[in-house]
C-alpha positions, 0 to 999 in steps of 0.5 A: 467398902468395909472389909470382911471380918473374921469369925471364931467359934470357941469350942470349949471341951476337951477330954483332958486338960494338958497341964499347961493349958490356961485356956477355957476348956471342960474335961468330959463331953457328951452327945446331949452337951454338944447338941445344946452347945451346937443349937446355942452356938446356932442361936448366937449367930443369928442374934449377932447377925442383926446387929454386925450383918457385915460379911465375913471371909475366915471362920476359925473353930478354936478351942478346946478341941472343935474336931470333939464336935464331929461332922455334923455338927460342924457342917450345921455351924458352917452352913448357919455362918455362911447362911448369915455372913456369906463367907464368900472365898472363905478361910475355913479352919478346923483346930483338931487333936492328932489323938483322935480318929479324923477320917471321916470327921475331916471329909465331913468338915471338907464336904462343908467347905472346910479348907484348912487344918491346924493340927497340935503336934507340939513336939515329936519325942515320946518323952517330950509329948508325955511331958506336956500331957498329950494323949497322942504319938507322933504316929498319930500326928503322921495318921492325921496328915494323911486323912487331911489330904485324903479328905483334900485339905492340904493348907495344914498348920502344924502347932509345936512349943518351945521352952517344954521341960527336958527340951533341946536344940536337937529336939527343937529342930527336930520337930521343925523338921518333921512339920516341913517334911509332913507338908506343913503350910504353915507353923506355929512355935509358941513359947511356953508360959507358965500360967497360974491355974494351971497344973505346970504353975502348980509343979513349976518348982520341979519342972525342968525347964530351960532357963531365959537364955536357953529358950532364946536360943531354942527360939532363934535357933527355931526362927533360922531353921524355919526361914532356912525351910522356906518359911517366912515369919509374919508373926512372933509366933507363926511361920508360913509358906509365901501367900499360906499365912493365916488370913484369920490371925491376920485380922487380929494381928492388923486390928481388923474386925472379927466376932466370936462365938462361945464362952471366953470368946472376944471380939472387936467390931466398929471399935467396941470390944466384947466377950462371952464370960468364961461360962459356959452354963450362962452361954447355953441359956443365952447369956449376951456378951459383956464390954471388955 
């Protein structure tokens, strides 16, 4: 028996772009976009479905900023997968930004079958989340926790960046620390990569940044108190509490199958690879996905 796939849903908006985000994302959104981005999401389900009907146990909203969507429109999108591919004991997850109100968001999203949040902390110092571009404290950070467990999702990822501009050991560690202290399940510690496109490549010349060696200390100096925390490493970048790794990355990283929705989506399916182009005008019309 085949095993179950993996769906993500890009969702691409943001109300800012950070300065070091390669990623498809649009900058503004409004109730009128998000509704046709919803009833297209919607439409490329059900026509995905009558060519890949294998069932499915993780749903990812990735982005961007999928929380942008709200409630409804999450439930709408959860309902419609589920209604298709089952998501029998599903991994349900939901990428939101610590800046923006979640309370009733997240209870909508939970009420769903929403289970599991991964929030973009980043970092903790003021100097630091000012550096790259966050339009959140860690307040907010702390705020965002506490609605995720009033709305009953307690397998919560906490993002965090490495090799950021004015960055430390001390400020490194710092940041780990307070992803164990707020509860987090699981952690992300993504290098920083200077991409071309973005607003960092365009500045990198006066970014202070640590040099190959310092981020490699950053890095394992990361890694150690990490697994010294009770989390163990099951990827380059991601740390977990035993058996609260994320089911979905791990069908990217063992090549198992998975669908995805939305403009720069990729997916892998009875050894085809395709994607949705980075469009996101030709993904409202019902532009079909390209071989890669």
């Amino acid at each position: 028996m085949t095993e179950p796939m993996g769906l993500y849903v890009h969702v691409p908006f943001c109300v800012s772009k950070c300065p070091y985000c390669d990623f498809y994302s649009l900058p503004g959104v409004d109730d009128d976009r998000l509704d046709a981005y919803t009833a297209a999401m919607e439409r490329a389900m059900q026509q995905a479905h009558e060519r890949y009907p294998a069932p499915a146990d993780t749903l990812y909203f990735g982005g961007g900023t999928p929380s942008l969507l709200d409630g409804r429109r999450l439930a709408r999108l959860i309902d419609r997968a589920a209604a298709l591919w089952g998501l029998k004991n599903a991994e349900i997850t939901l990428e939101a930004n610590p800046g923006d109100p979640l309370g009733e968001l997240l209870s909508a999203f939970a009420s769903a079958g929403g289970n599991r949040l991964s929030l973009g902390m980043q970092a903790v110092t003021p100097e630091e989340l000012q550096s790259l571009g966050r339009r959140h404290s860690h307040c907010q950070t702390e705020q965002a926790v506490e609605a995720a467990h009033r709305a009953g999702i307690d397998n919560l990822s906490l993002d965090i960046m490495l090799g950021i501009p004015r960055q430390t050991t001390e400020t490194a560690l710092a940041a780990v620390a307070e992803a164990a202290r707020l509860g987090a399940s699981h952690l992300s510690a993504y290098l920083l990569k200077i991409e071309p496109g973005t607003v960092y490549h365009e500045r990198r010349d006066s970014l202070d940044l640590p040099d190959e060696d310092e981020v490699c200390d950053l890095y394992e100096a990361a890694c150690g108190e990490l697994e010294r925390l009770g989390y163990a490493q099951y990827e380059i970048s991601n740390f977990a509490r035993p058996g609260l790794e994320s089911r979905h990355n791990l069908k990217y990283w063992r090549c198992e199958e998975y669908l995805g929705f939305g403009p720069a989506a990729h997916s892998f399916f009875r050894g085809r690879r395709f994607y949705f182009p980075r469009d996101l005008d030709r993904f409202l019309a019902g532009g079909e996905p390209a071989d890669d």
